[in-house]
C-alpha positions as CSV (number, residue, x, y, z in Angstrom):
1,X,131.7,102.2,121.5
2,X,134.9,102.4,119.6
3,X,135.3,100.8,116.2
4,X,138.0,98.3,115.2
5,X,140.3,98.5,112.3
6,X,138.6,96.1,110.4
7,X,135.2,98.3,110.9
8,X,136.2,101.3,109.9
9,X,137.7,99.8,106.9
10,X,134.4,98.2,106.2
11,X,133.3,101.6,106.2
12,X,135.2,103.2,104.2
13,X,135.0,100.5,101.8
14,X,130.9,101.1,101.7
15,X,131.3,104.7,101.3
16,X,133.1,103.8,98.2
17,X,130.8,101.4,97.3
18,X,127.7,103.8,97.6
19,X,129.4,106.5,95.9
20,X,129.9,104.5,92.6
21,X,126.0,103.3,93.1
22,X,124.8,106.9,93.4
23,X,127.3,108.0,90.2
24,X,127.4,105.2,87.9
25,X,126.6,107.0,85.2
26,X,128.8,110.3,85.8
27,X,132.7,110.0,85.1
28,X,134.8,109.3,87.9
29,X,138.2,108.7,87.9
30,X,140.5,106.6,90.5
31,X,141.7,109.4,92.2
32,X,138.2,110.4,93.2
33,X,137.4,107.2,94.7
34,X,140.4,107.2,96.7
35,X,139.4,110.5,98.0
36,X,135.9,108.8,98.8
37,X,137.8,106.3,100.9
38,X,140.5,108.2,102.2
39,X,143.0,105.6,101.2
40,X,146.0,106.5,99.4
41,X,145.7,106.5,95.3
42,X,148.6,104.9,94.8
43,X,147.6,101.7,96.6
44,X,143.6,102.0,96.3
45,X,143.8,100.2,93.3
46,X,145.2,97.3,94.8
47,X,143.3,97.6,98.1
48,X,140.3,97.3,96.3
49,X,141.0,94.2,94.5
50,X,141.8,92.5,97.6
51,X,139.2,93.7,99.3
52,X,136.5,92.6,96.6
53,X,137.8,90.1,94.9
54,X,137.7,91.7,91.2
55,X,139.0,95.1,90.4
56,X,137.3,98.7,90.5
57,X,137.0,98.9,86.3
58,X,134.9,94.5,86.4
59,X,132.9,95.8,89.4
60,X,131.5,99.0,87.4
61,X,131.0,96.9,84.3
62,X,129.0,94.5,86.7
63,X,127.0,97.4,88.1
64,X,126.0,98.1,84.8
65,X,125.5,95.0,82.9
66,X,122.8,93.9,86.2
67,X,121.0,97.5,85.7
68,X,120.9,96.5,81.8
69,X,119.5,93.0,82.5
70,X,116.6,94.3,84.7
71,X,115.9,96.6,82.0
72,X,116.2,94.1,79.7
73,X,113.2,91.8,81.4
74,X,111.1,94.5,83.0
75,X,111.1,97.4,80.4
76,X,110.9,95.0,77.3
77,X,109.7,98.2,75.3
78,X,113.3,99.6,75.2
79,X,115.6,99.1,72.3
80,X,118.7,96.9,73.5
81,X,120.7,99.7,71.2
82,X,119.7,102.3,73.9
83,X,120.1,100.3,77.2
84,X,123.6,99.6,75.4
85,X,124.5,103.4,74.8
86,X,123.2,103.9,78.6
87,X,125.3,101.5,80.1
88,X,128.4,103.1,78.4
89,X,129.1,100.7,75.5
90,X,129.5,102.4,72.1
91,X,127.8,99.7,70.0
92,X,125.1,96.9,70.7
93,X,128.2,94.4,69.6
94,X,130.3,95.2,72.7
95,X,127.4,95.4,74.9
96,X,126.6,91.8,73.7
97,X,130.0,90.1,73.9
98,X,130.4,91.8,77.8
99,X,126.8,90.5,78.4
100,X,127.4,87.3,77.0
101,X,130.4,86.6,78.7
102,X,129.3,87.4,82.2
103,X,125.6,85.6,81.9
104,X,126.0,83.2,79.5
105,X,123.2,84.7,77.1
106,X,123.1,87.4,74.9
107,X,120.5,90.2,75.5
108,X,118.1,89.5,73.0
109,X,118.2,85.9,74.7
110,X,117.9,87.1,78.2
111,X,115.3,89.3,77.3
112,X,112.9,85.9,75.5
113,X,114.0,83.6,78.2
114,X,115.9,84.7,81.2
115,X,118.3,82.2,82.9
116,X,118.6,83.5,86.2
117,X,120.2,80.9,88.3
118,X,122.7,80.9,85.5
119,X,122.4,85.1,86.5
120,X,123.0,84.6,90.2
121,X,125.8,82.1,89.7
122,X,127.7,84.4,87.5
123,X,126.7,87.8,89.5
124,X,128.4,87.8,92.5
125,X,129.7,90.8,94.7
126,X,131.5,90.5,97.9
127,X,129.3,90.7,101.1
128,X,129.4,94.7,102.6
129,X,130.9,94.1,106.3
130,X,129.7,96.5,109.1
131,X,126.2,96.6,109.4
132,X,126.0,100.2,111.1
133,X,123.4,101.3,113.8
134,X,119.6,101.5,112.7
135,X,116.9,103.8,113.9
136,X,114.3,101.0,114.5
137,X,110.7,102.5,115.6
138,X,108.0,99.8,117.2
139,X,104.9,100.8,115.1
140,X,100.9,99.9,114.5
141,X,99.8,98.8,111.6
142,X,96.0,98.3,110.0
143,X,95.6,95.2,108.0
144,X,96.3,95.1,104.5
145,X,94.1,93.2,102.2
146,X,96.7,91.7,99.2
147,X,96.7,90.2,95.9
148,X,99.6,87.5,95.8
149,X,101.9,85.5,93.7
150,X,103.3,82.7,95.5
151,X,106.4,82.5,94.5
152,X,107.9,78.5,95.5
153,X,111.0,77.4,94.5
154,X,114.9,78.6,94.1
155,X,115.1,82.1,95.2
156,X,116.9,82.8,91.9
157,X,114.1,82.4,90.2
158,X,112.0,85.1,92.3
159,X,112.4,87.4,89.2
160,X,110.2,85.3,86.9
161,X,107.5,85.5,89.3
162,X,107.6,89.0,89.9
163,X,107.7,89.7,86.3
164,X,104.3,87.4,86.2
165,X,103.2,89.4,89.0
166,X,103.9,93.2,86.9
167,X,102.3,91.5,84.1
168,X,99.1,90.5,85.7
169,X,98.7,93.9,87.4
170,X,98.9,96.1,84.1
171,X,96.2,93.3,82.8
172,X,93.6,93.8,85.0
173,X,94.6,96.9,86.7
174,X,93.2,95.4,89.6
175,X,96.3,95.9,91.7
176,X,97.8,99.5,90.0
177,X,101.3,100.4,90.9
178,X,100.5,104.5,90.8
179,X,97.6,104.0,93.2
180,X,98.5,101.0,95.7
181,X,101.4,99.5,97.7
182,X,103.4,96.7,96.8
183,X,105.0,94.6,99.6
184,X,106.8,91.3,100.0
185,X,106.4,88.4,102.7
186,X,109.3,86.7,103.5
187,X,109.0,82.9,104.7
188,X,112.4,81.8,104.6
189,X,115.9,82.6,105.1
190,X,117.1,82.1,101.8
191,X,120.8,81.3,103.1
192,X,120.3,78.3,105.3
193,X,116.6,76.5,103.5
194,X,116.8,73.9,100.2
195,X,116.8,76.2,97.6
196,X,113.7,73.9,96.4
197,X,111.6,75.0,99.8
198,X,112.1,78.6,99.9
199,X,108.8,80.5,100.2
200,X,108.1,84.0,99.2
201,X,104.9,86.5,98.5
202,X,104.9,88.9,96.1
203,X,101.8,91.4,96.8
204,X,100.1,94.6,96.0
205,X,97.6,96.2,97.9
206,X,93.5,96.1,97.2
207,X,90.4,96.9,97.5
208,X,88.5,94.0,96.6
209,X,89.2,90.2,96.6
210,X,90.6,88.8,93.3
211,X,88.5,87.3,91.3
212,X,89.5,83.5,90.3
213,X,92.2,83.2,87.3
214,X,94.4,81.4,85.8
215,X,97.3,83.4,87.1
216,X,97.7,82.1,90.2
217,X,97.2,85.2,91.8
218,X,95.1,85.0,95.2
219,X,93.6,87.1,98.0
220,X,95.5,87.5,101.2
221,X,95.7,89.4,104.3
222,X,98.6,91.2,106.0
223,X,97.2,91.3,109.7
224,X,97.1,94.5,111.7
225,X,99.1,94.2,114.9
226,X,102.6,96.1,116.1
227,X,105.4,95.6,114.3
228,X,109.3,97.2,114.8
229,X,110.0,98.4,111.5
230,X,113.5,100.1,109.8
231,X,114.2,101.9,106.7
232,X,116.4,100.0,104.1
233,X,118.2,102.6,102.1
234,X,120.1,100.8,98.8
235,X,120.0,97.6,96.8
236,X,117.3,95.3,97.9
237,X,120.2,92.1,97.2
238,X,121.4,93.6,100.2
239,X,117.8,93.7,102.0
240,X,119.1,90.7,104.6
241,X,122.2,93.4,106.6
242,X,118.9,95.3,107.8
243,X,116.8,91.8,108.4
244,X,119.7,90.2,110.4
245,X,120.1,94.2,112.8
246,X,116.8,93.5,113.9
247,X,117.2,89.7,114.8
248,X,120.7,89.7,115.8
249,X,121.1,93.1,117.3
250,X,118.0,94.9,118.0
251,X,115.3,92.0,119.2
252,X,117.6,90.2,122.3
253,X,117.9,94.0,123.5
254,X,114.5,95.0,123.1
255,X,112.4,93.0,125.3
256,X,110.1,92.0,122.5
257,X,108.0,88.8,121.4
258,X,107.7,87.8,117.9
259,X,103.7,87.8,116.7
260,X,103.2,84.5,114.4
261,X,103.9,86.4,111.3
262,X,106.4,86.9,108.9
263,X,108.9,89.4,107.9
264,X,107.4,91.4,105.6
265,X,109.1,94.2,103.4
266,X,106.8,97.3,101.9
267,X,108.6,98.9,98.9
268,X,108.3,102.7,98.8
269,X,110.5,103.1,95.8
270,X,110.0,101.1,92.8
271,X,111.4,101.4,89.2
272,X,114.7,100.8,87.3
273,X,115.8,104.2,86.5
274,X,116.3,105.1,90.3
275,X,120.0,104.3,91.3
276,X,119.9,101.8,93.8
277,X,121.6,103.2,96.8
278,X,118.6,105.7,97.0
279,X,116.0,102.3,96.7
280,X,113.7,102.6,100.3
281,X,111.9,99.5,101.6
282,X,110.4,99.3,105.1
283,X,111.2,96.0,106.7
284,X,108.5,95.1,109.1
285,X,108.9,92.5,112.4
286,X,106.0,91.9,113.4
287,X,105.8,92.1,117.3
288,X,102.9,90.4,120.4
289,X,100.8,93.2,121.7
290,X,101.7,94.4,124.9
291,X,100.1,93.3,128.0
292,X,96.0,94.4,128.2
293,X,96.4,95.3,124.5
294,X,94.7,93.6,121.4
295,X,97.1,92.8,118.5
C-alpha cells in the first residue's frame, strides 16, 4: 500500500523525533537533523515549528527538563547540581528558572511535593501521526500472581502512586525489581473517561500473597489464557499508538474475541538513565480460547 504525503511526512518527522530521543545528550546541530529528515536546512527550521507547535531548541529543553523531573522524584539521592549539569545547564540557577518557568515549581519543590497535573498541563508535545505496521504475535500466557497499587483518580496523578508503589517495594523487598516483573493493568482509556474514574494497576510479580498493611498494596492475579501481544519501543506517554494498532487495526482483521480482561502492559525496561526511544513494554490483549481449548 502506497503512503500519502501527509504519511510519509509523519515519518520523517518521527525519524527526527527519535533521533533527538536516542542523542539528547550528544551535540547536534540543525544541519544534522535536517539530514535526519531529508528536508531542506534552510527551511527545516521553520517546518518544524509548524509541524510541532514550538521550535527545535523549546522542544530539546522540554526533553530535558521531563528527564530531570523524573529524576528529580524517583532518584531523590541525586544532587539537583548534577541532574542540572546533566541536562546541559551550567549552574543550578538556570536549571531552576527554566524549570520554574515550564512547571510552575522549582526543583527542590517538585522534588518535596510534586504537582503533576500542573506537570501534564504545562508538558505537552504534539501527537506523532502514522502509526506504522506492528508485528503482533497471538501468545499463551501462565498466570501471574501480583502485588498491586490501585491507583484511582486523574491519570496525572499516576506518578505519585507509582512512586508509593517503588517505595513500598524497596521496604519490604517483597516485590524486588532485580528479581521480578513489573506490569501495569489498564482499566480505562484515559482520553474519553472523567479524569476522576480512571482506573489503573500498578504491579510487580510474587511469590507469596502480601501480607495486610497500611500501604494499600494487595494481592492480585493476572489470569493465564491467550493473549496478542506487541513490542512498544520508546516513551511509554506514547504507550496508547501501539494500544489503538491492536483495537483499530489489528483486532477487526484478526478474527479474534476479547477474554474479559484488561489491557495489560509488562515493562521489560525500567530505569531513568535509559533514553526513552530504546524503553520496551509488551502490551498484552488478552484474547477467548479457541474452540475445544481451555483459556
Amino acid at each position: 500500500m502506497s503512503q500519502t504525503k501527509a504519511e510519509l511526512y509523519a515519518q520523517r518527522f518521527n525519524q527526527v523525533f527519535e533521533y533527538i530521543e536516542k542523542y539528547l545528550d550528544e551535540p547536534f546541530t540543525m544541519d544534522d537533523l535536517s539530514r535526519v529528515a531529508c528536508f531542506s536546512k534552510f527551511h527545516f527550521h521553520r517546518q518544524f515549528s509548524e509541524y510541532c507547535g514550538i521550535g527545535v531548541s523549546r522542544y530539546i529543553q522540554l526533553l530535558k527538563l521531563k528527564r530531570a523531573s523524573y529524576r528529580l522524584v524517583f532518584n531523590r539521592e541525586e544532587r539537583i547540581i548534577d541532574i542540572a549539569l546533566d541536562s546541559g545547564f551550567e549552574n543550578p540557577e538556570s536549571f531552576s528558572r527554566a524549570f520554574k518557568h515550564i512547571f510552575g515549581q522549582t526543583p527542590t519543590a517538585f522534588r518535596q511535593n510534586p504537582e503533576w497535573e500542573s506537570w501534564h498541563t504545562h508538558y505537552q508535545f504534539p501527537k506523532r501521526e502514522g502509526v506504522e505496521e506492528m508485528e503482533v504475535k497471538i501468545v499463551s500466557v501462565e498466570h501471574v500472581m501480583v502485588a498491586v497499587l490501585e491507583h484511582r483518580g486523574a491519570p496525572a496523578l499516576l506518578n505519585d502512586s507509582v512512586r508509593h508503589f517503588i517505595e513500598w517495594r524497596k521496604t519490604t523487598g517483597l516485590s524486588p525489581v532485580e528479581s521480578s516483573q513489573t506490569y501495569g493493568i489498564l482499566y480505562d482509556n484515559p482520553e474519553t473517561i472523567p479524569a476522576a474514574d480512571f482506573r489503573f494497576d500498578i504491579c510487580g510479580s510474587i511469590i507469596k500473597e502480601v501480607p495486610a498493611n497500611a500501604d494499600r498494596i494487595i494481592t492480585k492475579l493476572i489470569p493465564a489464557g491467550r493473549c496478542a501481544v506487541v513490542r512498544h519501543i520508546g516513551s511509554r506517554d506514547r504507550i496508547g499508538e501501539s494500544i489503538y494498532y491492536l483495537y483499530q487495526q489489528w483486532l477487526p482483521e484478526s478474527g479474534e474475541e476479547l477474554r474479559d480482561f484488561p489491557v495489560f502492559f509488562h515493562y521489560l525496561t525500567l530505569g531513568l538513565d535509559q533514553p526513552e526511544c530504546e524503553q520496551l513494554t509488551d502490551v498484552y490483549l488478552p484474547l477467548n480460547a479457541l474452540d475445544g481449548m481451555l483459556a
